[in-house]
N, C-alpha and C positions, 0 to 999 in steps of 0.2 A: 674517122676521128676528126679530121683535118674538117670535114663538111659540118659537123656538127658547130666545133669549134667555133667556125665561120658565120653560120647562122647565129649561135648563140651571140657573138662579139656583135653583130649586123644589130643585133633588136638592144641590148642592150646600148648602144650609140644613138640609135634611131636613124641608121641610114641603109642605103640599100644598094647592095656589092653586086657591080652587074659581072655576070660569067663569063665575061674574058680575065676577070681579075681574079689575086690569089691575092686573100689576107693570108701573111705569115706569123705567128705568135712569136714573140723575142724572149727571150731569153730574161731574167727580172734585171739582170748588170750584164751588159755587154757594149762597152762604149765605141767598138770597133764598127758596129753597126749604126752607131751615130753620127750623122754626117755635121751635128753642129760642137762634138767632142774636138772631129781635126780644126775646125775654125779656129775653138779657142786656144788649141795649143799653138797654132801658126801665128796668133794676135801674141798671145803669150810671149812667144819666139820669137817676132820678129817685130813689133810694134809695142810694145807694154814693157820691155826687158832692161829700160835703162831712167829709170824715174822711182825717185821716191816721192812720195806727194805726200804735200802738208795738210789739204784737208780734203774733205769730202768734192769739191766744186773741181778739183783737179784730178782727183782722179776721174770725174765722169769726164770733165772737158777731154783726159788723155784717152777715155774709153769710146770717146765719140769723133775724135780724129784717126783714133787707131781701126771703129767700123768704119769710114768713110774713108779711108785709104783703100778698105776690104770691096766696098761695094762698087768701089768704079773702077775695079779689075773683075769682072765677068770670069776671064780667062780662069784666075786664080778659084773665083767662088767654085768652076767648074771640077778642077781638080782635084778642091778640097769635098767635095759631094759624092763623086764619084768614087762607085763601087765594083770594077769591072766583073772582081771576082765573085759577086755577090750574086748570081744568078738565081733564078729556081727554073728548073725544067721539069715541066708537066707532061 
């Protein structure tokens, strides 16, 4: 099932899965598996948590100091990405 699957997702994209790789099919909602779900809850949390803004221009300005805090920590993007648990073994 999994190979067919594979193939079928392969030709409808139009690319082509070389055999060390595993496409895995997700689930239709599962944000645990989304590595950019922890980003915005961490922005949410930790950068975005203390502003009310007056108009549209403030909120991006707050939205684009709060990504630009995110992306010159490496470190943190790493953490928030990361899946250790997430394996598949073939």
């Amino acid at each position: 099932v999994r190979a067919t699957w594979q193939r079928s997702m392969s030709r409808r994209v139009g690319i082509t899965v070389p055999s060390n790789i595993v496409l895995v099919p997700l689930p239709p909602y599962a944000p645990e598996l989304n590595s950019m779900e922890n980003v915005w809850e961490y922005l949410r949390g930790n950068k975005l948590t203390t502003g009310i803004w007056d108009s549209y221009d403030e909120i991006l300005e707050a939205c684009t100091t709060a990504w630009n805090c995110l992306i010159d920590d490496p470190d943190r993007i790493r953490s928030l990405g990361s899946r250790g648990w997430a394996t598949v073994n073939v």
